[in-house]
ZAMARGU-4260 file (C-alpha; in steps of 0.2 Angstrom, whole numbers, plus 5000, padded with zeros to 4 digits):
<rodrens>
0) 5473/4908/5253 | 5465/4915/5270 | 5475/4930/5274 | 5482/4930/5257 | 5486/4946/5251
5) 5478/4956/5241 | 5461/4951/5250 | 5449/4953/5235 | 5429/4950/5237 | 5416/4946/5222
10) 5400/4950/5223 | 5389/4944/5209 | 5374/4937/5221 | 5361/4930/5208 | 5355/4922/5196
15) 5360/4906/5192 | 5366/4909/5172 | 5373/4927/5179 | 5387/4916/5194 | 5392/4902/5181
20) 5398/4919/5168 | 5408/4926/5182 | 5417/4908/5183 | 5429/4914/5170 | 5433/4929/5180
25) 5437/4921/5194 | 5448/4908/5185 | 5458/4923/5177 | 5460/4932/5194 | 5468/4915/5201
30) 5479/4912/5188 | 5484/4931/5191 | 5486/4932/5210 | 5488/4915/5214 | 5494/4922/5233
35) 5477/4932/5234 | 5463/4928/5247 | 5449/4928/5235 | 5430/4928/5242 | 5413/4929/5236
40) 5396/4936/5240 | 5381/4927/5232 | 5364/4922/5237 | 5359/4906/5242 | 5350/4898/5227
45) 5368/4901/5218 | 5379/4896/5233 | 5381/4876/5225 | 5388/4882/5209 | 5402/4891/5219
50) 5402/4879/5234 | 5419/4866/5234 | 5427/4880/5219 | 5446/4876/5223 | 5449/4896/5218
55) 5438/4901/5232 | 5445/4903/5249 | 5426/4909/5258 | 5409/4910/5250 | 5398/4925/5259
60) 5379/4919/5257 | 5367/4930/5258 | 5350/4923/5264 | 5334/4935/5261 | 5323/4938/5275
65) 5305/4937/5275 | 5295/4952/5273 | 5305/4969/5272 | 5309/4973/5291 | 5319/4956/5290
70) 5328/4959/5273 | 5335/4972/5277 | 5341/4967/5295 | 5349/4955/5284 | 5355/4965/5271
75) 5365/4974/5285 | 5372/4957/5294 | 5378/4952/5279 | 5385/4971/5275 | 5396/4968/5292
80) 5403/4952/5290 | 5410/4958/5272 | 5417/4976/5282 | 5426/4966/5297 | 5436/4956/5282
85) 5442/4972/5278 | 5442/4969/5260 | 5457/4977/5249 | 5450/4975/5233 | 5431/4974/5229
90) 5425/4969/5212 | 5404/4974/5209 | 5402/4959/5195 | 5382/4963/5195 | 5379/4981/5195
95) 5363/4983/5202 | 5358/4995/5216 | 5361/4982/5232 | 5376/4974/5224 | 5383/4994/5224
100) 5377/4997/5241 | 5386/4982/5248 | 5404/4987/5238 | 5401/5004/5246 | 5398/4998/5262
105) 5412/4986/5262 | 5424/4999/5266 | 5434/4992/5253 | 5450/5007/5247 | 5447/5000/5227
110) 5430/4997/5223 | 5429/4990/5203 | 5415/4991/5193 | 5405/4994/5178 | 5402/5009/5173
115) 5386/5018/5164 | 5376/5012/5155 | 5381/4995/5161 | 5381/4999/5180 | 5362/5002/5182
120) 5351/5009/5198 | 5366/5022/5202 | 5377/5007/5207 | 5391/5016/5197 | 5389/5031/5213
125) 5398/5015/5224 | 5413/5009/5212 | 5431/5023/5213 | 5436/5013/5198 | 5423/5010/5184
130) 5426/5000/5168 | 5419/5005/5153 | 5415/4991/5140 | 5419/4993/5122 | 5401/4988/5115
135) 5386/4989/5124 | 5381/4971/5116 | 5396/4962/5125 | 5393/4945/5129 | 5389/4945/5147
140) 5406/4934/5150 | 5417/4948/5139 | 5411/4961/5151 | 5416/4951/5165 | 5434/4946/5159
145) 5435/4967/5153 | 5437/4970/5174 | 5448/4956/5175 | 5459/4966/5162 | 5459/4981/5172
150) 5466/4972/5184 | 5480/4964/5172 | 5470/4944/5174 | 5472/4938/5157 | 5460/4925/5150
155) 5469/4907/5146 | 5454/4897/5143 | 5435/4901/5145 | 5435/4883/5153 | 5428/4882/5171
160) 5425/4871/5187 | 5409/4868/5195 | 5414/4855/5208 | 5403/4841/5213 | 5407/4827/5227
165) 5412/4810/5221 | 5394/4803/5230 | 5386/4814/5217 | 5392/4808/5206 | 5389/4788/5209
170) 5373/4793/5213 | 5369/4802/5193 | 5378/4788/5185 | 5370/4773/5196 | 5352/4783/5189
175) 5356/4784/5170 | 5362/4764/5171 | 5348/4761/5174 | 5336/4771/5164 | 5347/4772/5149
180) 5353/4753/5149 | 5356/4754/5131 | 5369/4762/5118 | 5357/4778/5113 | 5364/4794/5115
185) 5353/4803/5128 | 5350/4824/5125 | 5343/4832/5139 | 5330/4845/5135 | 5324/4860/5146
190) 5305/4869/5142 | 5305/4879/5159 | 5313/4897/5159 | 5309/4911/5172 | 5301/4925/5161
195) 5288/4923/5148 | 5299/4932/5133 | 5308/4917/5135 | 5298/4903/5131 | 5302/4892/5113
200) 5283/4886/5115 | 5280/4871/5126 | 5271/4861/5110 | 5286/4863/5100 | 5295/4855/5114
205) 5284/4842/5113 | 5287/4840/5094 | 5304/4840/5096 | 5305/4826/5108 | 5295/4815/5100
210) 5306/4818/5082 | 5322/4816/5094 | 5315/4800/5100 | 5308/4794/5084 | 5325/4792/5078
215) 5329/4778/5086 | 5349/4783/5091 | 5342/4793/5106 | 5331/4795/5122 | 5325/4810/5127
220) 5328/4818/5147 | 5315/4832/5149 | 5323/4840/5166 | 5318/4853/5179 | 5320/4863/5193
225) 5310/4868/5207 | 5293/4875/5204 | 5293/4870/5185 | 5289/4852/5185 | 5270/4860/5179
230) 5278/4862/5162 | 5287/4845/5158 | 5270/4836/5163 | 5263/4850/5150 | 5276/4844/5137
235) 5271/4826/5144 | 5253/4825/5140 | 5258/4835/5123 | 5271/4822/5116 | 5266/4804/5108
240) 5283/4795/5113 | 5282/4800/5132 | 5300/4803/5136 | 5309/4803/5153 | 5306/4815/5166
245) 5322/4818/5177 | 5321/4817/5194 | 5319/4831/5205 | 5337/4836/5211 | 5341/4840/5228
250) 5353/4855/5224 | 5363/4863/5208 | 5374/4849/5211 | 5363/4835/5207 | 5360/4845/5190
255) 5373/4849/5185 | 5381/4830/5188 | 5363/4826/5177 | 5366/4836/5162 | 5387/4832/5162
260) 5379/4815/5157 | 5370/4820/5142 | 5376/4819/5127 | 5368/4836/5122 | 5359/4848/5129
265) 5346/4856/5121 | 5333/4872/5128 | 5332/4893/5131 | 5339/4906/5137 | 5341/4899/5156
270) 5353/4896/5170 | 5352/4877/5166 | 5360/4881/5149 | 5376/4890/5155 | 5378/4874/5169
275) 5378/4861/5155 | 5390/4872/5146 | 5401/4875/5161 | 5401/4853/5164 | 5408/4852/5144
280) 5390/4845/5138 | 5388/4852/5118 | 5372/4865/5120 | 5360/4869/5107 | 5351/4884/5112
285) 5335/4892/5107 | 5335/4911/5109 | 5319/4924/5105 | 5316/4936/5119 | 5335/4940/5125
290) 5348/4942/5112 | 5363/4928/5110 | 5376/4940/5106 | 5375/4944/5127 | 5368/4929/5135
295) 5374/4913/5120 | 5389/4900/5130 | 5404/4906/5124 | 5412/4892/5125 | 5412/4876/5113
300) 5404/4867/5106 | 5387/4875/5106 | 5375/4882/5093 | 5361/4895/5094 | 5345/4896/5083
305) 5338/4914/5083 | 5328/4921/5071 | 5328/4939/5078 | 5339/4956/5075 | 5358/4957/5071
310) 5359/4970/5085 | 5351/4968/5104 | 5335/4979/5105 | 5333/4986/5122 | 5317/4977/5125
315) 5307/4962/5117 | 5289/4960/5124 | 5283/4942/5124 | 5271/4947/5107 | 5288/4949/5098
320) 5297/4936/5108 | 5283/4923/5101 | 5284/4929/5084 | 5302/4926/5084 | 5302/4909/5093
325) 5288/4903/5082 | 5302/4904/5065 | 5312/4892/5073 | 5302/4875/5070 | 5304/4858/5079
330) 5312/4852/5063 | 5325/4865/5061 | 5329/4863/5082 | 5328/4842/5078 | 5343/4844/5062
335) 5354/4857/5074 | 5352/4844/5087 | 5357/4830/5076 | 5371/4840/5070 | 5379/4843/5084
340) 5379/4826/5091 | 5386/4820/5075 | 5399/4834/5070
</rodrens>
């Protein structure tokens, strides 16, 4: 509600996973103050997972500049037009320096955030209200929600809205009648992750779609996003049965509408994952490098295979991270898969 009162601002700018875990925050501070104006601050490459939200009244985008005379030109542009909305209520979902430099700036009389250890690069310095979080192994979804209980939003449900247009959504159903014609189940699987700690290898991916695809009750979707399609054509030329390659989708629209017709989803630690939890499709998730009990979907159904510690440790390097990802085989991914189609 533009003008709504009170006038509250999010800011949680990037990354992909990080936006679609604030959903549920946003959903309990709707439910709470349905009379509120409630904004948000986000960078570009999330702005189509909050574009169309129903519980936003204005998305903020903040586009980087080239080079770093022009980033921070922007940074300040973008730090004025969130100061002339004259903000009662800021809540620093990120907790990074820039994200804290922003909520100070904002001019904002309650400023929320996390506080230490969970605030980090002295973003705690720009919050007058500072959370502290039971455990310091929270899933990164229960830290969010532990803010909106400050600010007396309870949780309902953990389920959340990504909207995509109607056109979108002929256009991804018109595509998989006709690639997927038949009565097979199709799980769509992911390889590509942004960081190296991250990476189930590629030839296990490879070995699990051919065994996914060798059962004969489903097709195989490799999907991608920009910059990666590198390693489907790796898990391509390393596979005998030579499943599907998504095409390239114009925004996180497009993708999300893509995986919301799968049947399952199956791949790491990645943004892609907490979409095609978001749009309901059953995720089997593959963790070595980052720790489920903070980044797993929350919400059901889902399943991790993880072969690491009970409790986080505060770094894996990618030697470890491959050690760990090389105990979960392409068999024991191919019977959670199966599993959670049929259970």
């Amino acid at each position: 509600m533009i003008n709504g009162v009170p006038r509250i601002l999010i800011v949680r700018l990037s990354a992909i996973g990080d936006v679609v875990r604030v959903l549920p925050a946003l959903h309990a501070l709707r439910n709470r103050y349905p009379d509120a104006q409630i904004d948000w601050a986000v960078e570009q490459k999330s702005y189509e997972i909050l574009s169309g939200h129903p519980a936003l009244d204005q998305i903020h985008v903040f586009e980087r500049g080239e080079g770093l005379f022009n980033s921070v030109g922007a940074f300040l542009a973008h730090s004025k037009i969130i100061r002339d909305n004259k903000y009662d209520w800021v809540i620093d979902f990120h907790g990074i320096f820039k994200t804290g430099l922003l909520t100070r700036m904002s001019g904002a009389k309650l400023r929320y955030g996390f506080a230490r250890p969970r605030a980090q690069e002295f973003s705690f310095l720009a919050t007058n209200r500072k959370v502290s979080l039971v455990s310091k192994h929270m899933n990164r979804i229960e830290e969010n929600l532990e803010i909106c209980k400050v600010l007396e939003a309870k949780t309902h449900s953990l389920d959340v809205l990504i909207d995509i247009p109607e056109d979108v959504e002929d256009s991804i159903e018109a595509y998989f009648h006709e690639k997927f014609p038949g009565a097979k189940k199709v799980v769509a699987v992911h390889a590509p992750v942004d960081r190296p700690e991250k990476q189930w290898p590629v030839a296990y991916f490879a070995q699990l779609a051919d065994m996914i695809m060798s059962d004969g009750r489903y097709e195989v979707l490799l999907t991608w996003g920009p910059g990666q399609r590198d390693t489907v054509d790796a898990v391509i030329k390393l596979s005998r049965n030579k499943p599907h390659v998504a095409p390239e989708t114009p925004d996180l629209k497009h993708y999300a509408a893509l995986v919301q017709q799968c049947d399952l989803y199956f791949g790491g630690d990645t943004g892609p994952m907490h979409i095609a939890s978001a749009v309901d499709t059953p995720v089997v998730a593959v963790f070595g490098g980052t720790h489920p009990a903070q980044h797993a979907p929350l919400r059901k159904p889902s399943r991790v295979l993880y072969a690491g510690p009970d409790i986080p440790e505060r770094s894996i390097d990618k030697a470890n991270a491959d050690a760990l990802f090389r105990e979960i085989t392409p068999e024991m991914a191919y019977d959670a898969c199966v599993e959670e189609l049929h259970g």
